[in-house]
C-alpha positions as CSV (number, residue, x, y, z in Angstrom):
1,X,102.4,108.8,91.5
2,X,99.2,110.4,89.8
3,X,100.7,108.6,86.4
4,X,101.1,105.7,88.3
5,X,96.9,105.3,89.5
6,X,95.9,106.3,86.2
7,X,97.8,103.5,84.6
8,X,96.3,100.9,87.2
9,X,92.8,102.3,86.8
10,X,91.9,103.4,83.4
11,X,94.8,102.6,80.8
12,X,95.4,98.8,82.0
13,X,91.6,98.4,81.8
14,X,91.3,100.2,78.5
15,X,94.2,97.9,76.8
16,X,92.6,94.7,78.4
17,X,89.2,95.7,76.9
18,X,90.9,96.3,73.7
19,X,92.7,93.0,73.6
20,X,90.2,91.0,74.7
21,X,87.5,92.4,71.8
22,X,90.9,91.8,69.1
23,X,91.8,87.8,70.4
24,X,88.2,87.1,70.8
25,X,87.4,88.3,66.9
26,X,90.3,86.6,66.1
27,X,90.4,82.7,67.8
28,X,86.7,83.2,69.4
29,X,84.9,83.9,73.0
30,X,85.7,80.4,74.6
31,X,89.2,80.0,73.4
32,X,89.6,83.5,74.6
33,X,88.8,82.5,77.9
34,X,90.1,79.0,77.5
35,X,93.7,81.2,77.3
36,X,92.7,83.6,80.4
37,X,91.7,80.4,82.2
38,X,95.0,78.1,81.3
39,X,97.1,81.3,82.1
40,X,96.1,81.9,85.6
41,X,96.4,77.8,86.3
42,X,100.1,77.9,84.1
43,X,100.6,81.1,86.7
44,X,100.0,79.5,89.7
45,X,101.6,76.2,89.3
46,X,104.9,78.1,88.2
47,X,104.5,80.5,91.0
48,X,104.5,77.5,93.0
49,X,107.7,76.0,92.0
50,X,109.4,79.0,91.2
51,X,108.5,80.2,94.7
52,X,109.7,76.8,96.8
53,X,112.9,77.5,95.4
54,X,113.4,81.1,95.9
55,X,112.5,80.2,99.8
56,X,115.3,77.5,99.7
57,X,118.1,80.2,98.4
58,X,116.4,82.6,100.9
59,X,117.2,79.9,103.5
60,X,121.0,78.9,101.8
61,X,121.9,82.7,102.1
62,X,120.7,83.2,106.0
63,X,122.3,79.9,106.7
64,X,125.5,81.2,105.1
65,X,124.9,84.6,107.3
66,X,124.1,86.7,104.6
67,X,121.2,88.7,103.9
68,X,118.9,87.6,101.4
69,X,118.1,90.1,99.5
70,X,117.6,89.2,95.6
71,X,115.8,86.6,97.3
72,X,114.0,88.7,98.8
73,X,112.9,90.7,95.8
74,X,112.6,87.5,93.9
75,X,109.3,86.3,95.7
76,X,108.1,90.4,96.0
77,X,108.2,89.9,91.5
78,X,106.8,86.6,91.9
79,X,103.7,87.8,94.0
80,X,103.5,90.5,91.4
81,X,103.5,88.5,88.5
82,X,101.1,85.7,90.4
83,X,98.7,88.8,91.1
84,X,98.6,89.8,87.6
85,X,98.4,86.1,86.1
86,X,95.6,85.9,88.8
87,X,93.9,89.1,87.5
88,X,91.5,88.3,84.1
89,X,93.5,89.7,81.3
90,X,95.5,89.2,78.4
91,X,97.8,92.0,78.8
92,X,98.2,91.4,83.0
93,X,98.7,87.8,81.6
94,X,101.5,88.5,79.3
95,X,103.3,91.0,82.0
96,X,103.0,88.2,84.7
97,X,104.4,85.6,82.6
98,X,107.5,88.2,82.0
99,X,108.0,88.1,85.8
100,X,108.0,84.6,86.0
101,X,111.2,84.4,83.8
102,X,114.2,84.5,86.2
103,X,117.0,86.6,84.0
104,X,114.2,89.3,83.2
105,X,112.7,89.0,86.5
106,X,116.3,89.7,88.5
107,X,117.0,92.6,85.7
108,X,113.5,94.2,87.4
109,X,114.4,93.8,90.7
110,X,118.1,95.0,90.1
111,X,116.1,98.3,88.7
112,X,114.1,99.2,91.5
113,X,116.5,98.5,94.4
114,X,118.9,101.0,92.3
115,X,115.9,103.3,92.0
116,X,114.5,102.6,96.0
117,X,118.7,103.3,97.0
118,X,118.5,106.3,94.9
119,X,115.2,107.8,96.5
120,X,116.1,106.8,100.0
121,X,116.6,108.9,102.7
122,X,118.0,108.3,106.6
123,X,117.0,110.0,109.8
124,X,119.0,108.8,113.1
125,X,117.8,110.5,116.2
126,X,119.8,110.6,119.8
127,X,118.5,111.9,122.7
128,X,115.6,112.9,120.9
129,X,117.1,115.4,118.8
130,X,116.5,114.1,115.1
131,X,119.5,114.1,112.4
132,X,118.5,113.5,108.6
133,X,121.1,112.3,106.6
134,X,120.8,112.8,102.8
135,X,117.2,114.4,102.8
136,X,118.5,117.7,102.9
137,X,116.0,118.3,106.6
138,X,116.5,119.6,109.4
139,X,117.1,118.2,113.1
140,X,113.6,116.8,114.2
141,X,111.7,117.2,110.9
142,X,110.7,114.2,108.7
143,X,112.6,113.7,105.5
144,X,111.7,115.2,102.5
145,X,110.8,111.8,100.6
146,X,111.5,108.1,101.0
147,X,111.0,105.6,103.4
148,X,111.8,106.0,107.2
149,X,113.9,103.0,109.0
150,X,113.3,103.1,112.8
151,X,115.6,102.0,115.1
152,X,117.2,102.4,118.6
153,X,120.6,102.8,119.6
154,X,122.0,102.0,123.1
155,X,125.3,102.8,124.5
156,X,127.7,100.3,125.6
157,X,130.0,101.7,128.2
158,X,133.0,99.3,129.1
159,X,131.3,98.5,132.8
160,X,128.8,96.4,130.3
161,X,131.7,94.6,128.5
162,X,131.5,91.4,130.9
163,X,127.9,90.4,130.1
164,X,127.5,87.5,128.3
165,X,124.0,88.7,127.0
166,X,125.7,91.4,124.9
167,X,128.3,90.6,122.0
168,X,131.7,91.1,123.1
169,X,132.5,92.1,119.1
170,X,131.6,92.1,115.7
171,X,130.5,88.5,114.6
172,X,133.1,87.5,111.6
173,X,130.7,86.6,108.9
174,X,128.6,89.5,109.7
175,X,127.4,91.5,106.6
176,X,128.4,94.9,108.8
177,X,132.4,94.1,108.8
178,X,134.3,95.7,107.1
């Protein structure tokens, strides 16, 4: 994480610097920021679009009663890239406009769900006793690294099985079936 910050803070600064002196001695200060200005527009109009349809496959996927989750990380990239087209920069600029291409973008997001599934760790608690699963913790103690899901689990005894506010089974295009 500490490689992470100074990357944000003081490299990504340092290159933009750099650029900026190298474009501007090469095509000049106002079409330097001619480029920064037409980038951030270019950004945000293709955010726009790229964005409106990501939202309708979102929608196609629920509606189809799956979860939509390269949608999902689709518009997460697309923020990213629109915050770094946003941000005054040639080098931001460039990475942003990466983001905005759909193969590459999807090739991102396939590497950092792999990387997020990888890192992740599970804690289910009953009766207040906590169980980790795959942290390597112990009963009642956080896990060692990842995110924590939350949840609540009830118990559905057969005298329950007549209510009509409770499902009476698995729904069959449910992404839990197996």
């Amino acid at each position: 994480m500490g490689i992470v910050l100074f990357l944000i803070f003081v490299a990504i600064p340092v290159i933009e610097i750099a650029i900026f002196i190298q474009v501007g001695g090469l095509i000049g200060v106002p079409a330097t920021i001619a480029i920064v200005l037409g980038t951030a527009l270019l950004g945000a109009s293709l955010l726009r679009v790229q964005g409106l349809q990501t939202w309708r496959r979102a929608e196609e996927a629920m509606r189809r009663g799956e979860p939509p989750v390269a949608e999902m990380l689709d518009g997460v990239f697309l923020f990213v890239a629109a915050l770094l087209m946003v941000t005054p920069g040639l080098f931001t600029d460039c990475i942003g406009v990466l983001l905005l291409i759909p193969p590459l973008r999807r090739a991102v997001g396939r590497a950092a769900a792999a990387r997020l599934a990888r890192n992740a760790s599970f804690q289910f608690r009953a009766s207040g006793m906590g169980v980790n699963m795959g942290s390597g913790s112990g009963p009642g103690r956080p896990p060692s690294g990842g995110p924590v899901i939350e949840g609540e689990a009830e118990e559905i005894g057969e005298d329950d099985a007549g209510r009509p506010d409770l499902p009476s089974g698995p729904r069959p295009n449910s992404p839990w079936r197996q």
